[in-house]
C-alpha positions as CSV (number, residue, x, y, z in Angstrom):
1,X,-100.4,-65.3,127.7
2,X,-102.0,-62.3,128.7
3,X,-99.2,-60.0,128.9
4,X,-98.1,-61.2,125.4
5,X,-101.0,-60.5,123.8
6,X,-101.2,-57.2,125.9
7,X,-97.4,-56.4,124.6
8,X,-98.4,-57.0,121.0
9,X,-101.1,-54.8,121.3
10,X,-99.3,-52.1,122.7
11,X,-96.7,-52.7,120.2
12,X,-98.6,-52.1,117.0
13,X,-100.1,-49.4,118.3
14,X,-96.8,-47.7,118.7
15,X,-96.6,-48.1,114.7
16,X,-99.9,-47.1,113.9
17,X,-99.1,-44.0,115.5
18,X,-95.8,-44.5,113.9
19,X,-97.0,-44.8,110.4
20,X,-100.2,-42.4,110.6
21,X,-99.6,-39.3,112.6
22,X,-99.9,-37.9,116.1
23,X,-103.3,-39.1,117.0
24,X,-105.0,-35.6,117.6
25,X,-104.1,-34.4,113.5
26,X,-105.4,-38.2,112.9
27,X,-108.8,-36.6,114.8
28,X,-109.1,-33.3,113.0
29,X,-111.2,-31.9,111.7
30,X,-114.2,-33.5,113.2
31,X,-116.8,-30.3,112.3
32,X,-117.0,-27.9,109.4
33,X,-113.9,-25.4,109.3
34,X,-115.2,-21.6,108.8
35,X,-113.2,-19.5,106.9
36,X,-113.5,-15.8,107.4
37,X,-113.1,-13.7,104.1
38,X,-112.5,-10.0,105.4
39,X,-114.0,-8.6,102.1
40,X,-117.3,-8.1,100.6
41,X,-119.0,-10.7,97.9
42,X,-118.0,-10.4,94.5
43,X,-114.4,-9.2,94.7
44,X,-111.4,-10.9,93.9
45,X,-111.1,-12.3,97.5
46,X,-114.0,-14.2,97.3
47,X,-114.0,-15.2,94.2
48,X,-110.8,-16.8,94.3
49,X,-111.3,-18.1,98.2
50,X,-114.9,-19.7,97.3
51,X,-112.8,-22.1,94.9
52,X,-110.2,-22.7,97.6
53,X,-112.6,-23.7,100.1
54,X,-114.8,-25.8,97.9
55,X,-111.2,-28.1,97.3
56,X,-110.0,-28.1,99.9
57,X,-113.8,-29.7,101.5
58,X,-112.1,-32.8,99.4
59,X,-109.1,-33.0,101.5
60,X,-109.8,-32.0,104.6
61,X,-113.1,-34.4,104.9
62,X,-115.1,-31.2,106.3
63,X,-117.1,-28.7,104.7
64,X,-115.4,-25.0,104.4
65,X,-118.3,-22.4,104.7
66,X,-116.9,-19.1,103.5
67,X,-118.1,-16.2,106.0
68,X,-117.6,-12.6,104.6
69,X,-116.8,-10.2,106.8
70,X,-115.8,-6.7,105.2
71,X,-115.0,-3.3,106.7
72,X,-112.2,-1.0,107.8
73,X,-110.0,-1.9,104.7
74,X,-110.0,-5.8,105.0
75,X,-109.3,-5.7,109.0
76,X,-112.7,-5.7,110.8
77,X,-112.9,-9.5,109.7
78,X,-109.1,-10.6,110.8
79,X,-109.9,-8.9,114.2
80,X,-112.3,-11.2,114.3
81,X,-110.4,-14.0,113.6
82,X,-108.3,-13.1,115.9
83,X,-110.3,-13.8,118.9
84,X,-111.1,-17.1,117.5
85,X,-110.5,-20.1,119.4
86,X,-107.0,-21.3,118.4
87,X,-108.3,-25.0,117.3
88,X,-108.0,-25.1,113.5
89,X,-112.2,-24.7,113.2
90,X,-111.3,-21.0,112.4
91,X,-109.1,-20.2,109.2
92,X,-109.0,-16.6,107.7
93,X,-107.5,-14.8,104.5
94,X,-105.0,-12.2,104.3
95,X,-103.6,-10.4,100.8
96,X,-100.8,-7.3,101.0
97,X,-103.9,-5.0,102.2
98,X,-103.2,-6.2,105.6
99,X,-99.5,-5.1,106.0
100,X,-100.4,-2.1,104.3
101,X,-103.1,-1.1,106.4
102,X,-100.9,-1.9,109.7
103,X,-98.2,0.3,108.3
104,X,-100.2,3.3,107.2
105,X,-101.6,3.4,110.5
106,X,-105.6,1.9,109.7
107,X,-104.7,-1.5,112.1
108,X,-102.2,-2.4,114.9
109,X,-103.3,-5.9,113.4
110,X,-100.7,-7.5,110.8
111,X,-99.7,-10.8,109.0
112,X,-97.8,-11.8,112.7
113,X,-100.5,-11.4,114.7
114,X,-101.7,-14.6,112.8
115,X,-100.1,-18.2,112.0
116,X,-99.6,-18.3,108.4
117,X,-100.5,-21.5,106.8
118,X,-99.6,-21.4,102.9
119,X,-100.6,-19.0,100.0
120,X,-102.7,-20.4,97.0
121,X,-103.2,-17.7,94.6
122,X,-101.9,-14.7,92.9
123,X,-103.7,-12.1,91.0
124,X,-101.9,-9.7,88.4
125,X,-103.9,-6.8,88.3
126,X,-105.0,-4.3,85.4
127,X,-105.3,-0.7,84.6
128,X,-109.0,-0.5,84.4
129,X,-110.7,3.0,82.9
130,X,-114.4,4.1,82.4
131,X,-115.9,3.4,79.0
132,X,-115.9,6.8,77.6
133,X,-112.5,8.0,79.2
134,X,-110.7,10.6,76.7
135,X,-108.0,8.2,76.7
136,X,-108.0,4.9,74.8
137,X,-104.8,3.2,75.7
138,X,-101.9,3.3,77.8
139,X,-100.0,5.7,76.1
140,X,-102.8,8.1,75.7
141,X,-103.8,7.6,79.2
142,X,-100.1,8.8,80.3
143,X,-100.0,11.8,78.4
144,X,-103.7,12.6,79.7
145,X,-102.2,11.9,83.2
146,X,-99.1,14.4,82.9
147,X,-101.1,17.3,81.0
148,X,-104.1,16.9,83.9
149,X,-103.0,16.6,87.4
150,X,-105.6,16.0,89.9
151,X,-108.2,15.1,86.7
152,X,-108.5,11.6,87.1
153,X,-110.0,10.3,89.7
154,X,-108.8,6.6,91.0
155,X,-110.9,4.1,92.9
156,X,-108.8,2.5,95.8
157,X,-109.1,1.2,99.0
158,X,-108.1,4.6,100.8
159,X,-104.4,3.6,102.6
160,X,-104.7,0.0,101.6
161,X,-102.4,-1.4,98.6
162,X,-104.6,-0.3,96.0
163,X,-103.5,3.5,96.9
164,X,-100.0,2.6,97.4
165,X,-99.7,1.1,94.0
166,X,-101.6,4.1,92.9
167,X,-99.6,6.2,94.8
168,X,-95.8,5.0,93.1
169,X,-97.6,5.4,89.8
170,X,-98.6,9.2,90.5
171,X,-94.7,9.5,91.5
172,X,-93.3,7.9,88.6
173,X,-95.8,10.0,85.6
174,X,-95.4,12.7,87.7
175,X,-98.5,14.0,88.5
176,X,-101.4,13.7,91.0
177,X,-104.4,11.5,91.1
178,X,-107.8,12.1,92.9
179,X,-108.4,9.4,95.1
180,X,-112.1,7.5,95.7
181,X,-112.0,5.3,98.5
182,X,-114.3,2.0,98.2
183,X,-113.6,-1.1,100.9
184,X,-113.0,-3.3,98.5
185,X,-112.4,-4.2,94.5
186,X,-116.2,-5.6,94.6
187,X,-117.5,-1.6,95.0
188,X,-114.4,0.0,93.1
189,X,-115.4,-2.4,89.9
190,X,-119.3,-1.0,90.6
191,X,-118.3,2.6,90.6
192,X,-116.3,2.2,87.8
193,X,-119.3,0.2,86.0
194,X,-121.5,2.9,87.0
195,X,-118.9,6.1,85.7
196,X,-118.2,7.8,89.2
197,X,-114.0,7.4,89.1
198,X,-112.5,7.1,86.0
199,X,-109.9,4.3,86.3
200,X,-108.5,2.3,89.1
201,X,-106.7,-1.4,89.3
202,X,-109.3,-4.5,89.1
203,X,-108.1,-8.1,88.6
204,X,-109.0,-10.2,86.0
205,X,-112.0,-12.2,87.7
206,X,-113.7,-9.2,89.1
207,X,-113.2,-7.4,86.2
208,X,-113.6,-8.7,82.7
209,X,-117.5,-9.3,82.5
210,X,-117.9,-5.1,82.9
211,X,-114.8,-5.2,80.0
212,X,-116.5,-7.7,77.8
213,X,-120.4,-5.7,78.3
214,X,-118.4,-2.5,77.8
215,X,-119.0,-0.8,80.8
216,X,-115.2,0.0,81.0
217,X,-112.0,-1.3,79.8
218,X,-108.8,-2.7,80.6
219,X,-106.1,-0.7,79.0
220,X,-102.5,-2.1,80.6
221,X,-101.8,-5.2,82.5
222,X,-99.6,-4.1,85.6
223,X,-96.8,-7.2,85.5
224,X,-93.7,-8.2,84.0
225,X,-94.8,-9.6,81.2
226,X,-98.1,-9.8,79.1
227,X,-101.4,-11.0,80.2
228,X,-101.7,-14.6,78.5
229,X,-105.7,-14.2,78.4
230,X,-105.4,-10.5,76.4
231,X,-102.0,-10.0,75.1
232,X,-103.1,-7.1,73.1
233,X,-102.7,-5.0,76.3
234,X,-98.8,-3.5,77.0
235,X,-97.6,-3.9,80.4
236,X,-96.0,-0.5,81.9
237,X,-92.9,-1.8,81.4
238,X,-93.2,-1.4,77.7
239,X,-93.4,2.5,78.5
240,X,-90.5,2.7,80.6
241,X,-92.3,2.3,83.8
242,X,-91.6,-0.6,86.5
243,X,-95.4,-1.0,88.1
244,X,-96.3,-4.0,89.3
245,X,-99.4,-4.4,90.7
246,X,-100.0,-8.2,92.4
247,X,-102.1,-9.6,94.8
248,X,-101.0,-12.6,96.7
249,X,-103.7,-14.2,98.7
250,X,-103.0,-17.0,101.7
251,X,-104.5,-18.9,104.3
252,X,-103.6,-17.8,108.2
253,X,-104.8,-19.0,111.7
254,X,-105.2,-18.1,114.7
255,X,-102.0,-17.8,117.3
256,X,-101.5,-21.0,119.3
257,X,-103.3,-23.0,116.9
258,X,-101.8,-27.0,117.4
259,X,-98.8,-26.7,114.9
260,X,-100.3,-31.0,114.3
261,X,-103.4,-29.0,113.0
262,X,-102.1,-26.6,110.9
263,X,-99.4,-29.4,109.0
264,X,-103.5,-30.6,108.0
265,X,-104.4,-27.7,106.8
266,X,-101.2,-27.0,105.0
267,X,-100.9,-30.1,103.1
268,X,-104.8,-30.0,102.2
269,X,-104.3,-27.0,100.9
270,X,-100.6,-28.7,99.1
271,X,-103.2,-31.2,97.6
272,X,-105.9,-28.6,96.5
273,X,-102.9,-26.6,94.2
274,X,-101.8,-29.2,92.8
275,X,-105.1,-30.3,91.5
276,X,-105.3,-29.5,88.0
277,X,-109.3,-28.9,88.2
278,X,-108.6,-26.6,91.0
279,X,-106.1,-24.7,88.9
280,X,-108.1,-24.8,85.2
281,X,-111.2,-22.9,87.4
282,X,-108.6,-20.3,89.2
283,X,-107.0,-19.9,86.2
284,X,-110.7,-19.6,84.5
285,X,-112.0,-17.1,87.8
286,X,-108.3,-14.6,86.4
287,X,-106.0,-15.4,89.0
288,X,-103.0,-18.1,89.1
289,X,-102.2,-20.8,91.4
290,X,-99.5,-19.3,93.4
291,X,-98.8,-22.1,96.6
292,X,-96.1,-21.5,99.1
293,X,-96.0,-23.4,102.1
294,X,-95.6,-22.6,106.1
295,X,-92.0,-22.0,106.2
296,X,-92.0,-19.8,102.6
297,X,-95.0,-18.2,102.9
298,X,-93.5,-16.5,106.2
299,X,-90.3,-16.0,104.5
300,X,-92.0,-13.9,101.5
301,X,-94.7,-12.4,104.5
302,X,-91.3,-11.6,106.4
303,X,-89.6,-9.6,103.3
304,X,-93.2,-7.6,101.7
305,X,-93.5,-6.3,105.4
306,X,-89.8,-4.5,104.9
307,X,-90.7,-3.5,101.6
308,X,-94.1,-2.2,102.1
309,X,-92.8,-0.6,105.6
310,X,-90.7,1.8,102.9
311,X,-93.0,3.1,101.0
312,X,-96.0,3.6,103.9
313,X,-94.7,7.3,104.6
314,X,-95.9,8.2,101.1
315,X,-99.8,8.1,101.8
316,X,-101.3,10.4,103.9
């Protein structure tokens, strides 16, 4: 009688595990999950990542303190990170700025280094110029640009993908920008506020409180096709110019992290995208709800390496 009951036990919970999971996922998390944001407060990063974290609290069952840690160009941060313990209790963000900086030469660190996990959101980003600019629109701004090399001074992160967007527009008008370096869009969107570079690309989140107070304005929307929220602005398409300027932002871990783990994370994250209240307030903070999981989020990680890799040579 024993061993029957001792067989039927053992037998259902073979199914349990069955139906629910590999009993250390079933475990995590058990503690709050800290998630390193390598930029300062106020930019699009943490904007955007503050609303990721407070869903994905929901799904996960754990709180998701956001920890900013800014310096050398988004890196200092994800070098951190990297030395984390590899147990899913240690998440980080990573945007284009990280390939960049590995393949201008700022970082040996890149998007491999890491265990991607899915991307969330995606930020167009705008042609942003000081209030009083002699220049009032795109068009003007152009010709401005061509008749005025080295005039116009543009806020970037110095050899991150702020000055390699910055860098194919120079090329394509022609001419020759001034560069400003500031570690993130949080302190280019200041300067700007403040009148010490005269344009430089801001999303819409960080940016459209200075636009609506007047302290600058948005004059072109760097995508394929108009801004939804102001579709008075052209794109640079509409001039004859193919600039697209995007920021893709996703979730990564650190190497060796329990592939059990991060199939939590990625499908809390799954649930937190497809929540509409989560997408009305990223949609409300500028950006859009961009999710890919794991295996795509390598694949696109995989080809934007290749493509930025091509371009790197052009910033000095």
């Amino acid at each position: 009688m024993r061993r029957k009951v001792l067989s039927i036990f053992i037998l259902t919970s073979i199914l349990v595990v069955g139906v629910f999971g590999i009993v250390t996922a079933q475990d995590y998390p058990t503690k709050p999950v800290q998630f390193i944001v390598p930029w300062s407060p106020g930019g699009g990063s943490d904007t955007l990542m503050r609303i990721v974290a407070k869903y994905l609290e929901e799904y996960i069952g754990e709180a998701v303190p956001v920890i900013n840690k800014p310096g050398v160009s988004g890196t200092l941060g994800l070098k951190e990170l990297k030395e984390k313990p590899a147990n899913g209790y240690h998440i980080g963000q990573i945007h284009e700025g990280l390939l960049a900086a590995h393949h201008v030469g700022i970082t040996e660190l890149n998007y491999n280094d890491f265990t991607p996990v899915a991307s969330m959101t995606n930020s167009p980003q705008f042609l942003a110029v000081r209030a009083d600019a002699p220049y009032s629109n795109l068009e003007e701004f152009i010709e401005y640009a061509k008749n005025n090399p080295g005039e116009i001074s543009f806020g970037v992160t110095l050899k991150g993908i702020p000055h390699i967007w910055t860098a194919i527009l120079e090329s394509k008008l022609e001419t020759k920008f001034n560069y400003v370096g500031y570690e993130g869009t949080g302190e280019r969107v200041q300067a700007l506020a403040g009148g010490f570079i005269d344009a430089g690309p801001i999303d819409y989140a960080s940016g459209i409180q200075f636009v609506e107070s007047g302290k600058f304005k948005f004059i072109a929307f760097a995508a394929e096709e108009r801004s939804e929220k102001l579709p008075d602005l052209p794109t640079f398409a509409e001039h004859g110019y193919d600039i697209i300027w995007s920021v893709q932002r996703g979730i990564v871990v650190p190497q060796g992290t329990p592939q059990d783990v991060i199939d939590v994370l990625e499908e809390g994250l799954r649930k937190t995208a497809d929540n509409e209240d989560f997408v009305a307030d990223v949609e409300k903070a500028g950006g859009e709800v961009k999710f890919r999981g794991q295996d795509n989020y390598i694949n696109y990680l995989e080809t934007l390496d290749k493509d930025i890799a091509a371009v790197a040579d052009q910033i000095e």
